[in-house]
N, C-alpha and C positions, 0 to 999 in steps of 0.2 A: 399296206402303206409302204411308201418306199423307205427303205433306210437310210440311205444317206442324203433326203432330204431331213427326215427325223434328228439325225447326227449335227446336220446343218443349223436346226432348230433350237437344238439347246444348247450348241455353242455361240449363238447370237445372244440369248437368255442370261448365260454366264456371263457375255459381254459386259452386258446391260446392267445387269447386280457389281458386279466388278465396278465401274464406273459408275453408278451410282452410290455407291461404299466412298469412292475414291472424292466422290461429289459432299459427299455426307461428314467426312471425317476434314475436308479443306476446310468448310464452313465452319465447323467447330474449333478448329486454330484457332483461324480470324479475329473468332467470337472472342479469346480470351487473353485479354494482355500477356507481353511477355513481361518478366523478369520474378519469376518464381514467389520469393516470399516477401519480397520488397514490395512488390504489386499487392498479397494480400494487406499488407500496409495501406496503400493508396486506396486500395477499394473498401476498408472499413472508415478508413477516414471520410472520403465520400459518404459514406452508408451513416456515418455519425453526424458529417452536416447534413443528412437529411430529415434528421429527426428531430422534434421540438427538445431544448437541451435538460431538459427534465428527465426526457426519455433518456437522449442518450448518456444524462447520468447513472440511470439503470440499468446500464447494457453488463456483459460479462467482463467488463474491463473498468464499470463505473466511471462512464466518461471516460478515461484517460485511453492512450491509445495502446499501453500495456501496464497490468499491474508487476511490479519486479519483487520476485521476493528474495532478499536478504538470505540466503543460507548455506555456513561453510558444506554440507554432506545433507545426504537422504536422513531421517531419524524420524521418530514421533510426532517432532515439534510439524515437521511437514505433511508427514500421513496424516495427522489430523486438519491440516491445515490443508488440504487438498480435499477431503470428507466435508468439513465447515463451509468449504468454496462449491461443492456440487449439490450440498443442500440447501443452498440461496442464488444458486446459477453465475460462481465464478470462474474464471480463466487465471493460471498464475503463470507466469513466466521465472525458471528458477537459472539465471546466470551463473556458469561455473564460478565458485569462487577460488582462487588461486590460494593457499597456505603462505602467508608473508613468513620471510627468513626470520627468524627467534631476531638477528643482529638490526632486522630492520623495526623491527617492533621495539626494540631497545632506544636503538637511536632517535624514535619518534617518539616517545615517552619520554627522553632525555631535553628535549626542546625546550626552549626559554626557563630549564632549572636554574641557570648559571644568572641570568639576572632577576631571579627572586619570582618568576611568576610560577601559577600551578599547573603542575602537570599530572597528567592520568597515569592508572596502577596500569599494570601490565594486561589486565582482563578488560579493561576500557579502552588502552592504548589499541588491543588488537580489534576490538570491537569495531573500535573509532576508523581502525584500517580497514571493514571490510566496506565499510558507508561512502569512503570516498573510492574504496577501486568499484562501487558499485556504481554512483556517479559519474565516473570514468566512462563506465560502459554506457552508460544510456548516452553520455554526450556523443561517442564513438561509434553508437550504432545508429543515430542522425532522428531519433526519435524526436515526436514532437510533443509527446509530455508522457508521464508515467507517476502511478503511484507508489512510493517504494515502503513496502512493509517488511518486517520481522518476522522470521518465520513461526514465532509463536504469539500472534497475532490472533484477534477472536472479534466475531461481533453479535450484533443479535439476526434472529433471524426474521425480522423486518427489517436486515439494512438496506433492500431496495427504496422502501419507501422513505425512510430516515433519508437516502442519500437523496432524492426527488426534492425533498423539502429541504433540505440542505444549497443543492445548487440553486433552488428557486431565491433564496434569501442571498445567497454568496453573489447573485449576478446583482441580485438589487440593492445592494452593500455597496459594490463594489464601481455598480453604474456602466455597466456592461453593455453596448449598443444593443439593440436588436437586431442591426444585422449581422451581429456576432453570434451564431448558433450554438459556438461549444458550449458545453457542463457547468462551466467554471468563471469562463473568462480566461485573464491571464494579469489583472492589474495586481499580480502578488508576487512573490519569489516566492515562495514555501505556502503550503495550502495543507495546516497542520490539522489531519483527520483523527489522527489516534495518541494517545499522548496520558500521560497521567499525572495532570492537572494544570491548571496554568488560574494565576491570579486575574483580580480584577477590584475597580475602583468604585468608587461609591457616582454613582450615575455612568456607570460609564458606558462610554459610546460605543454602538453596535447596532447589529440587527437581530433584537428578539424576535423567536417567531414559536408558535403553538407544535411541540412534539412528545403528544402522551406517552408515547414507546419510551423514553428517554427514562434511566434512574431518577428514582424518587431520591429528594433531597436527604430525608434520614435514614436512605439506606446507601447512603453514595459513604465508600473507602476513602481516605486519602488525604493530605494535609491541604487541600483547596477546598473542604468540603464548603467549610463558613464562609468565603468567599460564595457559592452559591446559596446557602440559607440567607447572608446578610443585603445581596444585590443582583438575586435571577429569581423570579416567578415561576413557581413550583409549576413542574408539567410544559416548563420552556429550554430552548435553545437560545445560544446569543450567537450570532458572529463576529470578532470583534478582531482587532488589531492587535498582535501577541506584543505584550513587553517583552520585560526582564525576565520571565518569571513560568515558563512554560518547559516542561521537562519530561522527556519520555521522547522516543521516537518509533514508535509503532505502526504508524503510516501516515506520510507525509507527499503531499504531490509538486513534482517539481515542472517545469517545461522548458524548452530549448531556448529560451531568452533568458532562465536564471539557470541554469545548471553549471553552469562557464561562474558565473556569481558566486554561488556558493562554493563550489569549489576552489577557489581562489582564498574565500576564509577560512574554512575548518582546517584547508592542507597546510595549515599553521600550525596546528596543534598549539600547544602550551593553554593549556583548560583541563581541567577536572573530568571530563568527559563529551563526546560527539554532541550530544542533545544539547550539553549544557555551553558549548562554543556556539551552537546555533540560537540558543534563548539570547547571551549576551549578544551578538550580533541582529537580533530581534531587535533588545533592549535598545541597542545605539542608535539604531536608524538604519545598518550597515546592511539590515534584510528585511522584505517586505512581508511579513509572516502573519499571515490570516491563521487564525483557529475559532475549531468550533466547539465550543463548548455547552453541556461537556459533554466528552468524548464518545466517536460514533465506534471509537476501535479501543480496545486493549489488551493487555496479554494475558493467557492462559499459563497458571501455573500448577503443575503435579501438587499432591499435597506434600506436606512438610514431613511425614513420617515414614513416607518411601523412601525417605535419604536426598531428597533431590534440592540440588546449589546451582544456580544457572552458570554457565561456561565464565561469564565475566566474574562471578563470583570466583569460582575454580581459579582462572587465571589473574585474580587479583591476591591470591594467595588465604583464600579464608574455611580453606579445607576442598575435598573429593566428594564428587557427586556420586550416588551408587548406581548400579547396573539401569541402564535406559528403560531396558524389559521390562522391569518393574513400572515404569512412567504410562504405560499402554494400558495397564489392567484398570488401572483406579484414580477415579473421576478427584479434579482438582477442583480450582474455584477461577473466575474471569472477575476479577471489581468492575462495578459498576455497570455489566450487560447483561441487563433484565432477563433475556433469553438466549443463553452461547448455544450457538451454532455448532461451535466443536460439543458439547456435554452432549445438546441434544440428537448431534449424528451418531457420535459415539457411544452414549452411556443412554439418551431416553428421557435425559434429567436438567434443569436448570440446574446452574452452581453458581452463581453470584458469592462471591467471596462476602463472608459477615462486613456487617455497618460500621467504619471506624472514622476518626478523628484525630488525627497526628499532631 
């Protein structure tokens, strides 16, 4: 055979894969929008109005388009909280939190003392500061709703279906079109998921709906218990319209038409604490605060014998919390969640905090 017909042959060959690589790899551009992580925004947003909004209350972000977790640094609270989110298929989003100057945490604490109203200790004051630079950030990163928890934060591990039946009543409460697809809706400012406890009235109005998962009445913790013995039907949820009277912020969903909203009220400060500037602005009318009661989220706490005081506590001045280390080894207790997600990733075991009555 001649050679340098041969030579001729598998440089035409070469051509050909060459340009076709060069064919292969333009089409694949094409195929995929530009603008890096903002685009994956847009295309889960798309991917959530496709799905019946039940579903995409289930998804890794439970409806919202990101969950935000609340957290000064890496510790426990988030390694378990990251363990609890992969054993029920969640996504968290942890926003740096910036350390506020001592001076400014002073001075915001200091708010409305001078004409007699109440102001937060110094371990609520900073609290209170990480809630609003965290609201900051979501309105500044153009999101268009998010749920923001604590990073010691727990639920069970049936919160997929808990949250299914949840949005299913939350649309029909709230009178949500159908051709409104999202999770939620959006007729609320605040869409109070986790919390420890909120009152209620004798008939009062809501959306009961049937969720066996939920704490059993006489093993529910916490000073709302008789509020549920005297007017919810054991083995039910309600959705109802938060008063006065809803306290905790454990995870709470906000969206880009209230986030400007609330923030405008709490960066008042002069209140006893974050949660509890938000209950009174429930109470008045001043926010639209849907909760579901009771609670689909709570907090995980180490036990008491470890030595462990949560940070607001430390910073309200009521003693040192002992080495973290210790907090990893040995299983605490979640009130009111039948089966924690964190016990049972970490430790194997339910831990529902004992039955109380405050």
């Amino acid at each position: 055979m001649d050679s340098s017909k041969t030579l001729s042959t598998v440089l035409v060959q070469k051509r050909i894969y060459v340009l076709l690589a060069l064919v292969v790899i333009t089409l694949l551009a094409l195929s995929r929008p530009f603008g890096g992580s903002s685009t994956y925004g847009i295309r889960s947003a798309r991917y959530l109005n496709a799905l019946p909004p039940r579903e995409a209350a289930a998804n890794e972000t439970l409806g919202f388009q990101k969950i935000l977790a609340l957290s000064p640094r890496p510790s426990w609270r988030t390694r378990g909280l990251d363990s609890a989110g992969r054993s029920v298929g969640l996504q968290f989003t942890y926003p740096t939190q910036a350390k506020n100057p001592a001076d400014l945490v002073t001075a915001f604490s200091e708010i409305g003392k001078s004409s007699g109203k109440t102001a937060p200790a110094r371990g609520s004051a900073t609290a209170w500061l990480y809630h609003i630079d965290l609201l900051k950030y979501f309105i500044m990163s153009g999101l268009e709703s998010a749920l923001i928890v604590e990073d010691d934060v727990d639920f069970d591990m049936k919160l997929k279906d808990q949250i299914r039946l949840a949005s299913d009543n939350i649309r029909a409460y709230t009178e949500v079109p159908v051709t409104d697809s999202s999770a939620y809706g959006t007729n609320w400012d605040i869409l109070w998921l986790g919390h420890c406890g909120t009152a209620m009235e004798p008939n009062n109005p809501g959306q009961r709906y049937l969720d066996e998962s939920r704490c059993k009445t006489e093993l529910y913790s916490g000073w709302s218990k008789h509020f549920l013995r005297d007017h919810l039907e054991e083995g039910h949820r309600i959705v109802q319209w938060a008063g006065s009277m809803t306290i905790c912020t454990f995870g709470y969903g906000v969206h880009k038409h209230s986030a400007q909203k609330i923030l405008n009220i709490v960066a008042s400060g002069a209140d006893e604490a974050f949660d509890v500037a938000l209950s009174h602005a429930c109470g008045t009318g001043a926010l639209r605060c849907l909760v579901v009661n009771p609670q689909i989220m709570n907090h995980y706490e180490p036990p008491k014998d470890t030595g462990y005081l949560s940070p607001v506590h430390v910073g309200d001045g009521q003693g040192e919390s002992a080495d973290e280390s210790r907090f990893e080894k040995s299983m605490g207790t979640t009130g009111n969640i039948m089966n924690s997600a964190r016990c049972q990733t970490l430790f194997g075991q339910t831990c529902m905090r004992p039955a109380s009555e405050i």
